[in-house]
N, C-alpha and C positions, 0 to 999 in steps of 0.2 A: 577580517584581515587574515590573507593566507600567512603559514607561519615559515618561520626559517628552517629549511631542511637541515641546515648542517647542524641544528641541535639535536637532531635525532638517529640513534641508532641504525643499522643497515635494515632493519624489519619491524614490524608493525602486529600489535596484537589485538584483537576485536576484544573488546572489553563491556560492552552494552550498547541495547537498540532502544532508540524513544520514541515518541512524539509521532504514530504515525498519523497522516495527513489525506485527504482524498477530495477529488474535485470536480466535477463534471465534462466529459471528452466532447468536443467539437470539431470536426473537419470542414472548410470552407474552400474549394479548391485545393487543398494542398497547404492550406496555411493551420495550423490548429491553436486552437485554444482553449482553455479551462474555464469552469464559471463556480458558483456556491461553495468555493470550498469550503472548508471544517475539519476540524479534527476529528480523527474516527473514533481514537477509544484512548485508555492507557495500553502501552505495548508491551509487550511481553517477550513475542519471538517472530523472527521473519526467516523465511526458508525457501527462496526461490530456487527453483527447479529447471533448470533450463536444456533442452534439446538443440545441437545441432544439427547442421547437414550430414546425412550420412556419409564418410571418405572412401567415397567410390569412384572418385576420378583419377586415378594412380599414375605415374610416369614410370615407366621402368628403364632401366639401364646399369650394363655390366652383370645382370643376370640380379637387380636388388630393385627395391623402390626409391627411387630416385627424386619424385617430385610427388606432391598429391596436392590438391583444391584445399580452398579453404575453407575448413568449416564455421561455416557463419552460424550467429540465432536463427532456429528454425520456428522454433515455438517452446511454452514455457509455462508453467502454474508458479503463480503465488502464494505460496501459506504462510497465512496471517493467523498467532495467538493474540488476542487481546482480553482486557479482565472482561468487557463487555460493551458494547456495541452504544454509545448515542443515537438519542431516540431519531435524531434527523441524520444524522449519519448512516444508520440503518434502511431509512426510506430511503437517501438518494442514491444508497448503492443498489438497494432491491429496488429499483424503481417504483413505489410505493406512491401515486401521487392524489389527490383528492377524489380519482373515482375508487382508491380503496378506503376510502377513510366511511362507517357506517357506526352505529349505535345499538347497545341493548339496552332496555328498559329489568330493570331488577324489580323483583316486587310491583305490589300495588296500591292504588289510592297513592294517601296525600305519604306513605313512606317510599314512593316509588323513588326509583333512579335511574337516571341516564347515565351507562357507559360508554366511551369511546370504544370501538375496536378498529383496529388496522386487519384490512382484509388480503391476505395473501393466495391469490387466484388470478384470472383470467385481467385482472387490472392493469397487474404488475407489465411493466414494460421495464429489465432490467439493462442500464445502459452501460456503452463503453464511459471508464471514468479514469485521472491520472491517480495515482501510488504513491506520499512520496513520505522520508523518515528520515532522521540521524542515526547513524551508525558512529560509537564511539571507539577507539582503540588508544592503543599507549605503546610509546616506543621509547626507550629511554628514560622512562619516569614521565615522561609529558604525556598528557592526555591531548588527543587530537579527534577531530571531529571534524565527517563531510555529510554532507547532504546527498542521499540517492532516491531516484525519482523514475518508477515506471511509467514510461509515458501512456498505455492503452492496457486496460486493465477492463475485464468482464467479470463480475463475481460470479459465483454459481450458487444457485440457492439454497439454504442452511434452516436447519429445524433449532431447538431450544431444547439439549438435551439437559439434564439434571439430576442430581443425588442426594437425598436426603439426607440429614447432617447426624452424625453420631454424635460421642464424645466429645469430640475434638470438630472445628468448623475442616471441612475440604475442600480448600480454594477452588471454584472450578471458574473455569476461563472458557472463552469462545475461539473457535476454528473456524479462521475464515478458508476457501481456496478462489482462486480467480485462474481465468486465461489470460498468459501476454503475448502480446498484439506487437509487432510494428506500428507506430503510427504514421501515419497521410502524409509527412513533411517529407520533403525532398531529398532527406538523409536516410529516411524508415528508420527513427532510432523505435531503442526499445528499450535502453536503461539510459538515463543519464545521471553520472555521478560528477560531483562540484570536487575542486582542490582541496587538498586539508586545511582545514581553518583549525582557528585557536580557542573558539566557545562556541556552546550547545545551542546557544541563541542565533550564534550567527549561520549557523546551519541547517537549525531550524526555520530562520525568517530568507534563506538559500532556496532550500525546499522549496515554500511557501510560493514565491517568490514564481517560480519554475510553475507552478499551478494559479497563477493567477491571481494571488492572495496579498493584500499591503502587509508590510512587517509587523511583529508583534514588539510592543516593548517588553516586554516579560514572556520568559515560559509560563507554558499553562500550567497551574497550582495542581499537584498531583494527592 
């Protein structure tokens, strides 16, 4: 349910990001679609990066700059912190699909073992995929909440780095980055973000929704 603006203050402050979301990209003529989604991880931080067109088409007059183009999205990276990646979530963004999946045998005789491994090489076909998250903010004392949603998202490939633990645990968390895309519909969007609603759920199953996904009754249990 969108909420009533005139409860709220002239501005709006970001107060927390959740739930992010990811789904598989399709173009069909010009029509797109999403397929598997899933949620990708707990979220942490989102930090999109966006590039205009350069303002190099000027109008001048009276001897000043009079007019200039617009600068539109040109292109753009997405940085994604999360505490750490789902094991399927991770495959469908690295495109990870059953020709990398292989085994090692541990030991021998009857104490041997079969592990899995996931083989990151020449398998890998990493796809375009959608993006999408709640962003919460508060104006007024209300917490409000909308759902934004990159539509063409490429990851770029990411290692497993790590610290050994002192003292004290050192939370470490994963850095995703991606490229953003215009996507193939007849708009080329490249964000879309929903109206302020009134709960985390309704902007999360918003999201969702936007990637192809049926609502959830509940947030995911953090």
């Amino acid at each position: 349910m969108a909420i009533d603006l005139t409860e709220l203050a002239a501005g709006q402050v970001v107060t927390g990001f959740s739930f992010p979301l990811v789904a598989l990209y399709a173009n069909n003529g010009g029509t797109v679609s999403y397929s598997d989604g899933m949620d990708l991880a707990r979220g942490v931080k989102v930090d999109p990066k966006i590039e205009a067109a350069d303002d190099d088409n000027v109008f001048y007059a009276n001897n000043r700059s009079a007019e200039t183009s617009q600068r539109r999205f040109r292109a753009g990276t997405l940085n994604l912190t999360v505490d750490g990646l789902l094991t399927a979530a991770e495959k469908l963004i690295m495109g990870l699909g059953a020709t990398a999946e292989s085994t090692v045998t541990v030991g021998e005789g009857a104490g041997a073992k079969t592990v899995n491994m996931t083989d990151y090489g020449d398998a890998q076909d990493i796809p375009y995929v959608g993006v999408g998250y709640v962003v919460r903010s508060q104006s007024n004392g209300v917490d409000l909440f909308r759902a934004v949603v990159y539509t063409k998202v490429r990851f770029d490939q990411f290692g497993i780095p790590a610290e050994t633990q002192g003292e004290d645990i050192d939370w470490q968390t994963t850095e995703l980055s991606g490229a953003l895309s215009r996507d193939d519909t007849s708009k080329h969007n490249w964000q879309r973000v929903s109206e302020i609603l009134k709960s985390e759920l309704e902007a999360y199953n918003t999201a969702r929704a936007v990637l192809g996904m049926e609502p959830a009754a509940a947030l995911p249990e953090t």
